[in-house]
C-alpha positions, -999 to 999 in steps of 0.1 A, spaced: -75 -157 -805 -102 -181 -783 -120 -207 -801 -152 -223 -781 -175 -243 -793 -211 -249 -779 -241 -273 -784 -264 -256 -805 -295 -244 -780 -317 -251 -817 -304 -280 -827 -295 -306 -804 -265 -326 -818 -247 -298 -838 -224 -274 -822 -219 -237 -832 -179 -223 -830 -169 -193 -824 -141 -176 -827 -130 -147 -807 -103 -122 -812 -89 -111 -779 -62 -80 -772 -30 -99 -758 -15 -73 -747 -25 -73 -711 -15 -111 -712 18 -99 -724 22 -74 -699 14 -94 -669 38 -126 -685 68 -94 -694 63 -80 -655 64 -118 -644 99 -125 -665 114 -92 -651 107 -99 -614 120 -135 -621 150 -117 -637 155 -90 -609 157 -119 -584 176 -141 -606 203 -112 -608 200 -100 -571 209 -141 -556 236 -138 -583 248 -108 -575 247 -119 -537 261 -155 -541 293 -138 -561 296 -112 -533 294 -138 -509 320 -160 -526 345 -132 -533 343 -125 -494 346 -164 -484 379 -163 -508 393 -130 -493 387 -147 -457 404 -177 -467 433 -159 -482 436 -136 -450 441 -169 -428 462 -188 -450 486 -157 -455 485 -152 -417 498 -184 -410 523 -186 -436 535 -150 -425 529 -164 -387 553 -196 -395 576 -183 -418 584 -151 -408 571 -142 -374 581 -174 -355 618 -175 -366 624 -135 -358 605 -150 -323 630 -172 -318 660 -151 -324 649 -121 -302 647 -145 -275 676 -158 -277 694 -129 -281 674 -118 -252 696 -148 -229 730 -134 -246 717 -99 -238 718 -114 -196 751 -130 -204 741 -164 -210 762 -173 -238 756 -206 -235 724 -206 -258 716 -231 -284 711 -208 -316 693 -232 -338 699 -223 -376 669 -234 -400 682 -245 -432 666 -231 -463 648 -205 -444 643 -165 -451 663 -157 -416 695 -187 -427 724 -158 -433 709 -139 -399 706 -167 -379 739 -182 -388 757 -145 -381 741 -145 -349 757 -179 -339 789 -170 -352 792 -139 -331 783 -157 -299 809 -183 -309 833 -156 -312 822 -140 -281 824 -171 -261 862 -179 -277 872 -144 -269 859 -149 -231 879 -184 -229 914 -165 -243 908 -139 -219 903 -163 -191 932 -186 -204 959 -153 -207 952 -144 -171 
């Protein structure tokens, strides 16, 4: 509905109203087509920010597991390959250190105990001849 009102061409001073009676439904159209693309974008950044975040958390969850995996696993099995590497070329004389509280305690421990045996075995040997 549109209501004007106008100065009456006839009578100056007086003003005629009129009231018109208008189809909305182009109006509506064009303000529901307006909501929808607002919505369609709306839901596409939404749909692309949570995308974006569920990658950002994987990413940080690869690197933090990789390190953890790096410093608590790989570097300790490091460490005893190497220095089984110097027993390997008869260097028995290798400090095997044994980190307390960690996954590789019992292996690291067994592995110093059989170089001390080895090395105790060598010095009877040596002492019987």
């Amino acid at each position: 509905m549109v209501i004007t009102s106008r100065e009456s061409p006839t009578m100056k001073g007086f003003y005629n109203t009129f009231v018109f009676v208008m189809p909305m439904q182009g109006h509506m159209d064009a303000i529901n087509a307006f909501y929808d693309e607002k919505r369609n974008d709306l839901s596409l950044t939404l749909g692309l920010s949570v995308f974006l975040s569920v990658i950002a958390v994987i990413i940080v969850t690869f690197f933090v597991l990789n390190y953890l995996i790096r410093k608590r696993i790989t570097e300790p099995i490091d460490l005893l390959a190497s220095e089984a590497k110097e027993v390997m070329e008869c260097n028995l004389d290798v400090d095997i250190k044994v980190h307390e509280g960690g996954e590789f305690q019992g292996l690291e421990r067994a592995f110093k105990e059989m170089v001390t045996s080895i090395q105790r075995f060598i010095e009877r040997s040596i002492r019987e001849e």
